[in-house]
N, C-alpha and C positions, 0 to 999 in steps of 0.2 A: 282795742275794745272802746266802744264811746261813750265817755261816763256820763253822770248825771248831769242832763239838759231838758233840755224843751225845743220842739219846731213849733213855730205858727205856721199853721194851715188857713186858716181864715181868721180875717180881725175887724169886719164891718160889723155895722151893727143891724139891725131887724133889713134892711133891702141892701141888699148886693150891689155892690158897684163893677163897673170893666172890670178894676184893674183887684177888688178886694171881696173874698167870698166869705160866707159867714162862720161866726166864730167854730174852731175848733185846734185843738193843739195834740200834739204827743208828746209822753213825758216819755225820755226813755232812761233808763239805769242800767248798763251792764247787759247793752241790746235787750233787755226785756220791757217792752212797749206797753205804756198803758197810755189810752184815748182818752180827752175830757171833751164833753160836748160831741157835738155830732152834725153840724149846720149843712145843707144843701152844697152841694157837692164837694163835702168831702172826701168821697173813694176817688172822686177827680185830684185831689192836692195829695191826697197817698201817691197815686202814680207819678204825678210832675215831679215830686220832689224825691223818688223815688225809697221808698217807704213800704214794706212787706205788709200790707193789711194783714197776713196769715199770722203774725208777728204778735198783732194787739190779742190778749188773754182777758183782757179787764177793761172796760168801757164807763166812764161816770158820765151820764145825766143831769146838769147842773139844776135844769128845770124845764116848764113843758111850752116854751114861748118857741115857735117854728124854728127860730132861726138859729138855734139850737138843740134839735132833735131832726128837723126833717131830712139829715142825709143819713139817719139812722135805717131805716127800713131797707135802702136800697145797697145799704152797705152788708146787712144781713144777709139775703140774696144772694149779692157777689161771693159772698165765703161760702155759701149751699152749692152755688154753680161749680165755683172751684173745688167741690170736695172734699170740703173741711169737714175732719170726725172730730176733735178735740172739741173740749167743751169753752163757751165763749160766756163770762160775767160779767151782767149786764145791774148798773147801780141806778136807780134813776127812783121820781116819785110813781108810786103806784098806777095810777092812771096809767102810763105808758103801756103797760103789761097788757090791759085791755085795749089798745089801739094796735099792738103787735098784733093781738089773739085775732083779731078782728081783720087785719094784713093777711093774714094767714088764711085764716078762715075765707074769704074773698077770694083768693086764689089758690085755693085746695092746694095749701104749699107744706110740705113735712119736711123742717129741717133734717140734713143728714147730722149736723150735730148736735152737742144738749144745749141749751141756751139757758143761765139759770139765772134768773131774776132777786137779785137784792133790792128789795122795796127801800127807800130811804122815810126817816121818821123827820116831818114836817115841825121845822122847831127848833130840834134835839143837835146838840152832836154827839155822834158816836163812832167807834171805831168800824174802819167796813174792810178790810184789809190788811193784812201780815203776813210775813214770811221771814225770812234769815237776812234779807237785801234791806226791805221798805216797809214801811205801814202805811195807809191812809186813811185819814180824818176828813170826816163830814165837820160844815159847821152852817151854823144859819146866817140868810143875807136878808136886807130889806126890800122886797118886790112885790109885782101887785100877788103874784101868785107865788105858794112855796118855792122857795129854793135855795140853794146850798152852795157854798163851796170849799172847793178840799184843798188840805193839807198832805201834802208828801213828804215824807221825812225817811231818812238814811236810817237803818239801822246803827246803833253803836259799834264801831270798828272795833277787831283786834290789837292787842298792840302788837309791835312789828321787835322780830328780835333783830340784836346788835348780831350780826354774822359773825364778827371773831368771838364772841363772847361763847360761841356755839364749838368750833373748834378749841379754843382754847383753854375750855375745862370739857372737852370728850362729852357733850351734853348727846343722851339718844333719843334718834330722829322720835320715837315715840314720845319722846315726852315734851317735845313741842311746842306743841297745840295746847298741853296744858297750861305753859308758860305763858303763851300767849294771850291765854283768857284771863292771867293775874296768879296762876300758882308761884312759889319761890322756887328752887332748885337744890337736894340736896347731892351733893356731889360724894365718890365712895371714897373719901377720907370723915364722911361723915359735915363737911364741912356748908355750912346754909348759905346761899347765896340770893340777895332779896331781889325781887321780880323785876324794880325799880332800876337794877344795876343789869339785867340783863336785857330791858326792851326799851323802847322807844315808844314812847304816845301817839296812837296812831292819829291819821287826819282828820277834825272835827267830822262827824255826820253832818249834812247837808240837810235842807226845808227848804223846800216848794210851796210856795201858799198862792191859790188858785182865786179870787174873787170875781165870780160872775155879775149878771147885774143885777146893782145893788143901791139903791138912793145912800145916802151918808150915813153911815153906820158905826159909829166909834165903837159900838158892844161887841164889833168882831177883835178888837185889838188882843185878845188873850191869846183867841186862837193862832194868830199870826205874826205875833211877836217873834221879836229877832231871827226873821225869816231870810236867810240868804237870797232869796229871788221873790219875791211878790209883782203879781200881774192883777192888776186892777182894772176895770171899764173907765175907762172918758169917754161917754157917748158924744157929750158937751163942753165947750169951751167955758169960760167963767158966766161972760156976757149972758148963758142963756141958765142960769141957777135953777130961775123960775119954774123953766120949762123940765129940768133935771128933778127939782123934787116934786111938781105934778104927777112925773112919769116912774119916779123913783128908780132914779139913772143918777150916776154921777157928775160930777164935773172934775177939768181937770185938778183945780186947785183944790177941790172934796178930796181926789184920792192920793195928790201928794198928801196935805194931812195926817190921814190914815201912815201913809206910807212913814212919815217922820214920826206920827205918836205911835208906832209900830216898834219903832226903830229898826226896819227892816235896812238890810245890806244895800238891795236894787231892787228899783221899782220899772215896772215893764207896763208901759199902758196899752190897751186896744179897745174894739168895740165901738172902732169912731162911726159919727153919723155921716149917715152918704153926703150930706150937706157939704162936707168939708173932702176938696179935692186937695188940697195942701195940709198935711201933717205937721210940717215941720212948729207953724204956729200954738198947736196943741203941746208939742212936747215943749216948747220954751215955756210955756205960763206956768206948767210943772214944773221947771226947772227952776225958776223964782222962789218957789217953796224948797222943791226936795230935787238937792243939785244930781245925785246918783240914779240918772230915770233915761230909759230908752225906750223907741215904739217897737212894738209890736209888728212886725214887720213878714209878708208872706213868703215862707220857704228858710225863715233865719233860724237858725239853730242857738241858743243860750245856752251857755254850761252854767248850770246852777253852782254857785259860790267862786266863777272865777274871778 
């Protein structure tokens, strides 16, 4: 099973290069796929890298700039053609829902599945997601127009029982599962046995912190504190600051920063600008600030907290 990671799909920023399409990634948990972003031809980097579109349940929307939404529509489609009945949730700012409606409408198109739109609140953050695996949090970024980025986070594990400890007081399998959640154990001599001596701590929960673009923002650092894996934009090198907060993009010495007063584990850049056909210089000036930083890279798989 492939535990918690991330693939980059795309890591350019607003215009496509050859060799780099625009932003989009999958987080995945325990094969269950969730999409962030949605850039221009992403149902192309699902198949290259071979990746079950049918897979992704849950799609976020960071914000409504092209290069970030525009392989949405055509990715929607693909799963109609295919025959997809399960329902598909879709997180984004409001506005989108009226450019779908309008998709649709234009091409007298009736999904076979539900598609059910979670409006995200321009601002705020709020929970948009849970289950028994993950949750995720919305948070706000600085841009010319709304937009968010999420947090992924592990559910709190079980703790794990000592296998002879199991055997060798006759523990029944039914009562397990209690043990494992924190109950003690009373054994038929009547005798207590505390939880502490029968389990083992399971492995810290994991966080995913997601920052789309965003001019320098310290007031995200709550949300993305000691985040196992954070992924930031470097649109820009240092040299073009200027041009970074005109546009309210970052640089890369802005999101090491973030990434060090975070004290986040590893910091992942992308969102480079097509200007820059060599990489390798944007990750060194990061790495001047915040030594634990890798790029963003097409088709790379990350295990979050390895």
């Amino acid at each position: 099973m492939i535990p918690f990671s991330v693939t980059i799909l795309g890591s350019s920023s607003a215009l496509p290069t050859t060799t780099r399409f625009p932003t989009s990634q999958v987080v995945n948990l325990n094969d269950r796929l969730y999409l962030i972003d949605c850039g221009e031809g992403t149902q192309i980097q699902l198949r290259k890298f071979g990746i079950k579109a049918g897979k992704i349940n849950h799609i976020f929307i960071s914000h409504l700039h092209g290069d970030h939404y525009l392989g949405l529509l055509p990715l929607l489609f693909t799963l109609h053609l295919f025959g997809r009945t399960k329902e598909l949730h879709l997180y984004a700012n409001e506005a989108l829902r009226e450019i779908i409606d309008l998709q649709f409408k234009a091409s007298d198109t009736r999904l076979l599945y539900p598609l059910i739109f979670h409006p995200l609140t321009p601002g705020k953050s709020e929970k948009l997601y849970e289950d028994k695996k993950i949750s995720v949090m919305s948070f706000p970024l600085l841009h010319r127009v709304p937009t968010h980025g999420f947090v992924f986070r592990q559910q709190n594990k079980e703790r794990n029982m000592i296998a002879e400890k199991i055997s060798e007081l006759g523990i029944p399998f039914a009562q397990i599962e209690a043990i494992k959640l924190g109950s003690d154990y009373t054994d038929r001599h009547g005798i207590v046995h505390k939880n502490e001596d029968l389990t083992k701590a399971p492995t810290p929960a994991k966080v995913y912190a997601y920052c789309s673009d965003t001019g320098y923002y310290p007031k995200m650092i709550p949300f993305i504190k000691n985040a196992d894996l954070l992924y930031h934009e470097t649109t820009f090198m240092q040299d073009m600051v200027a041009n970074a907060d005109e546009k309210q993009h970052s640089t890369t010495i802005q999101a090491a920063n973030i990434a060090l007063k975070a004290e986040v584990k590893k910091l992942l850049i992308g969102h480079y600008s097509a200007r820059y056909d060599e990489l390798e210089p944007l990750l060194k000036e990061v790495k001047s600030v915040f030594e634990n930083a890798e790029l963003a890279v097409e088709g790379e798989r990350f295990v979050i907290g390895d």
